[in-house]
C-alpha positions in Angstrom: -55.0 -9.1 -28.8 -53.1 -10.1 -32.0 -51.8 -6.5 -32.2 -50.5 -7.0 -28.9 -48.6 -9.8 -29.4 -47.2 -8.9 -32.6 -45.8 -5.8 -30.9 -44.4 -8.1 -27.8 -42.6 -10.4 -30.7 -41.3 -7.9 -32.7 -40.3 -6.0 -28.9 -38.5 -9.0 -28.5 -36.7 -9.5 -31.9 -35.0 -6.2 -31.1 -33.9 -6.4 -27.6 -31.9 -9.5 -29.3 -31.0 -7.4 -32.0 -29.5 -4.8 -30.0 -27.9 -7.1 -27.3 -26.2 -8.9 -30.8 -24.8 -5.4 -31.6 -23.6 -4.8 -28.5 -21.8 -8.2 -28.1 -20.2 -7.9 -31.7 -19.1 -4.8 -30.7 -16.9 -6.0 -27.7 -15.5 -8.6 -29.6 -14.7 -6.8 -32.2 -12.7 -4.3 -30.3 -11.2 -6.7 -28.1 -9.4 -8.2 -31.7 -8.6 -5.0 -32.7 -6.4 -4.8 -29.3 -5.1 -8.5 -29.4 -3.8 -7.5 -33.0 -2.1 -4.5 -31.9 -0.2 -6.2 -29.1 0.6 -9.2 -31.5 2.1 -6.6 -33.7 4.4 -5.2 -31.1 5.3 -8.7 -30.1 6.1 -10.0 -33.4 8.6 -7.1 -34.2 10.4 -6.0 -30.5 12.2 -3.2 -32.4 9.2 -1.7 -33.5 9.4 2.2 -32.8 6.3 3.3 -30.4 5.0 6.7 -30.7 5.4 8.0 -27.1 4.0 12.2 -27.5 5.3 14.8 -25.6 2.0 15.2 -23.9 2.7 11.7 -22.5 5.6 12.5 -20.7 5.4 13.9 -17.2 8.2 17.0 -16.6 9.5 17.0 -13.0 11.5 19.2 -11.6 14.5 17.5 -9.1 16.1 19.5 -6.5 19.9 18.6 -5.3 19.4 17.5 -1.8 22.1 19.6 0.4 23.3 17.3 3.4 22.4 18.7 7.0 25.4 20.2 8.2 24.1 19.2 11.7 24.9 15.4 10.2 28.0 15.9 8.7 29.5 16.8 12.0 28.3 14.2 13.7 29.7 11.8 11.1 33.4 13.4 11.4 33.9 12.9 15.2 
């Protein structure tokens, strides 16, 4: 019985343990990303690192007027 409730304490002890972890994890993480916008904020002219990955190529296509429009514009 002893045993049993030794195992249920020390059961315990680390489901707080590990929910601790977890917590300080989040908040450390969420300073890490409060610090990197203050740093952005602080100097405006900073240069950010945009990769060519990043950037979405499109191709644009000139856009010919219906002739069927045109006319009707001229009368």
């Amino acid at each position: 019985m002893i045993r049993l409730m030794i195992f249920i304490l020390i059961a315990i002890f680390a489901y707080i343990a590990f929910k601790m972890f977890r917590f300080l994890k989040k908040i450390s993480k969420a300073a890490d990303n409060t610090q990197r916008e203050s740093k952005f904020r602080r100097n405006p002219n900073s240069k950010i690192n945009i990769k060519k990955e990043d950037i979405i190529e499109a191709d644009f296509e000139e856009i010919e007027p219906d002739k069927s429009e045109s006319k009707t514009s001229k009368q």
